[in-house]
C-alpha positions as semicolon CSV with decimal commas, in nm:
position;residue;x (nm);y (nm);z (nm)
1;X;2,724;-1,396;-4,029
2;X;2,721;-1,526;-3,660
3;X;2,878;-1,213;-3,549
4;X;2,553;-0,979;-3,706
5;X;2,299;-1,216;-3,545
6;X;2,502;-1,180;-3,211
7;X;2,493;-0,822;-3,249
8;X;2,111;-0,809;-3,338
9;X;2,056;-1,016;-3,010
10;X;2,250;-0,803;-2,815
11;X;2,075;-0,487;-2,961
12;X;1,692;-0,654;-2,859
13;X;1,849;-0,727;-2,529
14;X;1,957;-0,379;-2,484
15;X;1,601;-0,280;-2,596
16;X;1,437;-0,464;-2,335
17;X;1,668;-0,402;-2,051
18;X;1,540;-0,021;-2,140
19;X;1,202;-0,060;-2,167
20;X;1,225;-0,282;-1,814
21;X;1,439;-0,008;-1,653
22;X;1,166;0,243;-1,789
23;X;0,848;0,002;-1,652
24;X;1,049;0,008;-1,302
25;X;1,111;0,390;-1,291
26;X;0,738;0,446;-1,311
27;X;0,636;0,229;-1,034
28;X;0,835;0,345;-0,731
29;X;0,568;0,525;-0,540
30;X;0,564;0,752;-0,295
31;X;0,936;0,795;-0,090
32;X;0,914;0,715;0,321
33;X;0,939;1,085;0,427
34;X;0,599;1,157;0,212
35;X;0,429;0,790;0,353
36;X;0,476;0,988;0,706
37;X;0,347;1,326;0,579
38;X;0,023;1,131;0,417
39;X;-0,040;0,910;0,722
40;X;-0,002;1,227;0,950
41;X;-0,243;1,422;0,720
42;X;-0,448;1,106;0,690
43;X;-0,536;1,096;1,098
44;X;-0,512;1,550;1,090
45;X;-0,838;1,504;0,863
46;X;-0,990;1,148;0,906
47;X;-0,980;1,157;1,293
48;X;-1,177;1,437;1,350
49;X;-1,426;1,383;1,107
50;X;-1,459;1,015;1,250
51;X;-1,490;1,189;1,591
52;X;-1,806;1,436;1,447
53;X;-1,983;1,130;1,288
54;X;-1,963;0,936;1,576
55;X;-2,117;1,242;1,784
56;X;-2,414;1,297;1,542
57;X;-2,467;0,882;1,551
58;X;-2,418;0,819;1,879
59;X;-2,780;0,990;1,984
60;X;-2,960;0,781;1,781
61;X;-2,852;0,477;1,987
């Protein structure tokens, strides 16, 4: 009888080391290499468009 209940626990355990090992897999995010690529794209498009704003503004002042 003790040996099915420790076989049951060990089962849920099982089941919930998956479902954490699933939860973990989903929330790795973006790898270095891409971080680079995205903050390199991130200044390629956001610079210049800083740069036009500020041109159109700075008139005003």
């Amino acid at each position: 009888m003790t040996n099915d209940k420790e076989e049951q626990i060990l089962e849920e355990i099982r089941k919930m080391n998956d479902k954490l090992d699933h939860i973990t897999e989903k929330q790795k995010g973006l790898s270095t290499p891409m971080k680079f690529i995205a903050l390199l794209l991130g200044f390629m498009v956001l610079g210049p468009l800083i740069a036009i704003l500020l041109s159109f503004v700075t008139p005003f002042f």
